[in-house]
N, C-alpha and C positions, 0 to 999 in steps of 0.2 A: 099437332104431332106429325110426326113426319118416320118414315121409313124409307132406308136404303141398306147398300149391301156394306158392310165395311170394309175396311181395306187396312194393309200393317201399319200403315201410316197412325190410326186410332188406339194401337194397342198401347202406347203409353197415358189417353185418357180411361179406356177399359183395363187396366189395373188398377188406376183407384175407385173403378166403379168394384170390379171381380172384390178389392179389400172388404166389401160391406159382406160379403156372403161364401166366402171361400178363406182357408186357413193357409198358413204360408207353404210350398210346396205344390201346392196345385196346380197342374201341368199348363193353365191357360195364364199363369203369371209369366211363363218362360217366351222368351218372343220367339225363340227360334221352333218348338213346339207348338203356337198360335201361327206362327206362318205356312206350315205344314200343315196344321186343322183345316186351316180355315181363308184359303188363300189360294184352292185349284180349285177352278169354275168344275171341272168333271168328279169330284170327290166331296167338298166339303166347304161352304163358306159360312158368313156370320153375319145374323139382320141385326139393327141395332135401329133404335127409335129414338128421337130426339125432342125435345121440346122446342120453347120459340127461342131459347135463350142458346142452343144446339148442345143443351145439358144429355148425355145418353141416358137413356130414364128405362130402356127396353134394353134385352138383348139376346138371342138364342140362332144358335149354332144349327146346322142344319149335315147331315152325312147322304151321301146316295149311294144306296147298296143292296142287293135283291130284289131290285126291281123299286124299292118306295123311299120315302126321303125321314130318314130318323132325326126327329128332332134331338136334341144336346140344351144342356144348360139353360135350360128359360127362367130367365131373370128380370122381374121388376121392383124400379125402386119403390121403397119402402111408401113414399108420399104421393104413387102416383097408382097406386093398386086397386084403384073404382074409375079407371078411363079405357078399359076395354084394349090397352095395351097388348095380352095372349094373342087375340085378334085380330089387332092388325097384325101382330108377328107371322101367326097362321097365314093369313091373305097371303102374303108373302112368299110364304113355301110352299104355300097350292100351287105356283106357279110351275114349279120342279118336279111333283109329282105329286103321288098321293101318299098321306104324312104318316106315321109312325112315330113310337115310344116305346124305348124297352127304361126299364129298370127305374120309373119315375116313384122321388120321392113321396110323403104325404100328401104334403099339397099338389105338387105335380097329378097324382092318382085321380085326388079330390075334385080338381081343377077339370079334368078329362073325364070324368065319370059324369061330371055335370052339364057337360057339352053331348054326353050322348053318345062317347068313343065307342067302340065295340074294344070289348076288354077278353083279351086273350087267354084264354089257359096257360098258368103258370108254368114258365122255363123251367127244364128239368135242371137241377145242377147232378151229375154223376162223379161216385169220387174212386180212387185205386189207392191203396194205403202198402205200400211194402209190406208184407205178410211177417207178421210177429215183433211188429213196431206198436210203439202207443204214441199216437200223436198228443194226446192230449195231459201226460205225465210227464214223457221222454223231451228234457229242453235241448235236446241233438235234434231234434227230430226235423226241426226246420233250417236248419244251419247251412249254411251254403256250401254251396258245393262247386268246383273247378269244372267250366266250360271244355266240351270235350275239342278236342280242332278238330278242322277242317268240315265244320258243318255247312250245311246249302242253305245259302238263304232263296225264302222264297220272294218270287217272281210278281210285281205290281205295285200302286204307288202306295197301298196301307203298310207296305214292310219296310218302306224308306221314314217310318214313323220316329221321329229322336230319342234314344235309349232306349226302345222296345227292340229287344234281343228276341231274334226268331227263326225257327230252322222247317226247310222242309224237307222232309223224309224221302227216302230215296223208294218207299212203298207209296207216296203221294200225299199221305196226310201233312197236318200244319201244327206248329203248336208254337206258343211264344214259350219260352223259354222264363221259367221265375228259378233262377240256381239260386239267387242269392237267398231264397229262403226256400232250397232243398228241390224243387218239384217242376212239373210244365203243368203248363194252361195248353187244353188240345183248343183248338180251332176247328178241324177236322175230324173224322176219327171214323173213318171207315174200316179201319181195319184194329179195330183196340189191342188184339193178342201182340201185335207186331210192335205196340204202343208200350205196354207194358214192358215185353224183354227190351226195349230201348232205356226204358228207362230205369228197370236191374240191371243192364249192365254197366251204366253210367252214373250208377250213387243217387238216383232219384228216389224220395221217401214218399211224395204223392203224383198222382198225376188229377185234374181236374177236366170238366166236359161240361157243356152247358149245352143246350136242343131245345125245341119244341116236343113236346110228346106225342106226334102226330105218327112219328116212325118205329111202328112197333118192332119190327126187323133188327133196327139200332138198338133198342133197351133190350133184346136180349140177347146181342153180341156183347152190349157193353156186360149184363150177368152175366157170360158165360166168361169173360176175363178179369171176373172180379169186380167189377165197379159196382159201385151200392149207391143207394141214397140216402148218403150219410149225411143229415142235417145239423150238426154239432161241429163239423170238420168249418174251420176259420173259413170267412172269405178275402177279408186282409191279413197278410200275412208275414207284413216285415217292420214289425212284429208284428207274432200273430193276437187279432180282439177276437176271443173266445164268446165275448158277449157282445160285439156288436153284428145284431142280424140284418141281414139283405132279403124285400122281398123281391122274386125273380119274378116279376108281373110284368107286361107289354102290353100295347093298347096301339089300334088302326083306326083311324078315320071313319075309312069304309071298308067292306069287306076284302078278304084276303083272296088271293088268287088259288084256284085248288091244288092242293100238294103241297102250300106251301110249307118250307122248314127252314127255321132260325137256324142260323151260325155265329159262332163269336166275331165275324167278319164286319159286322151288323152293328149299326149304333155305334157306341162308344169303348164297348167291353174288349178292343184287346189292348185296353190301360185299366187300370185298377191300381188307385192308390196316387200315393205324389211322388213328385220328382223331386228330388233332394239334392 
């Protein structure tokens, strides 16, 4: 087995690898989205494993951002899943820094809990709901809504990301932009009151927030502007699956630096969902 970095030249072999385990729409199908992931040595690249036959049998993505390297998409194939594959991938991104995980599936979790990760207290997800709306009756409630002009995009190479629509505030906050089904995803959110009137006066029906719970300051500006921990509110949402849940779990290697606080900046979260 063998490990190297991959490069775009591969991604027409890793799509028929991604066909074993990803549905069509999946943003690492689109080349011009995998070259942007996974193709600036300062941001984001992709280890991939190989057998003798140079069959890709490994694969996981790797992001650098608040200081540690978020693992993405770790994938082995199906016949090759007792050769310690994870492992060599991991050697690999020890090299970049020190490794993280937010949002890992079953196996993912399973996989990391068995090695001995230190497992984080659970991502807050924070929600804002238009006052005397029902999301969950009301089929307007998600419906998209008309981009307002002349918004600022913000500044660095995550916002040159393809079809992530993103605006920064002229108070400093971030938020990607989801109109087409009604709402923002903040990124930021130091100042939620200012979040909120942005988003009354722009025909927003939610706004979303995700954090570490570490910043008690934060959870009661966001109550003081309405935001609840409403666990029923979708986390996809175009359409929205009412019943499919997300655990918002993350998991470090080694210990974390003190103070530290998650951002949607982080990992893989400011995409949710496929690209169509």
């Amino acid at each position: 087995m063998q490990a190297r970095i991959a490069t775009i030249q591969d991604h027409g072999q890793l799509t028929n690898f991604y066909s074993c385990y990803y549905p069509s729409g999946h943003p690492l199908y689109n080349h011009e989205f995998w070259a942007w992931m996974f193709t600036n040595p300062a941001y984001g690249q992709c280890i991939v494993v190989e057998n003798k036959a140079k069959e890709i049998v490994g694969h996981m993505g790797f992001v650098q951002a608040g200081g540690l390297v978020w693992l993405v998409n770790i994938l082995v194939d199906v016949n090759h899943r007792h050769q310690n594959i994870p492992d060599i991938l991991f050697d690999v991104a020890r090299g970049y820094g020190p490794l993280a995980v937010a949002v890992a599936n079953d196996a993912g979790a399973s996989l990391l809990r068995r090695k001995k990760w230190q497992e984080q207290q659970l991502l807050q997800r924070w929600i804002w709901t238009r006052p005397n709306t029902d999301f969950q009756n009301n089929k307007d409630f998600f419906k998209a809504i008309q981009q307002p002009a002349d918004l600022q995009k913000p500044e660095g190479y995550l916002w040159q990301q393809p079809y992530l629509q993103s605006v920064a505030f002229n108070w400093g906050d971030i938020a990607q932009l989801a109109l087409n089904a009604g709402g923002l995803r903040l990124v930021t959110c130091n100042n939620p009151k200012a979040c909120v009137a942005w988003a009354m006066d722009n025909g927003c029906n939610w706004i979303d927030f995700v954090t570490s719970n570490t910043n008690a300051a934060m959870q009661h500006a966001l109550q003081d502007a309405n935001f609840s921990r409403n666990e029923s509110f979708p986390w996809y949402l175009n359409p929205p699956e009412f019943n499919r849940k997300v655990t918002l779990n993350w998991f470090t290697e080694n210990q974390l630096p003190e103070g530290f606080v998650f951002n949607r900046s982080m990992a893989d979260m400011t995409r949710i969902g496929s690209i169509d």
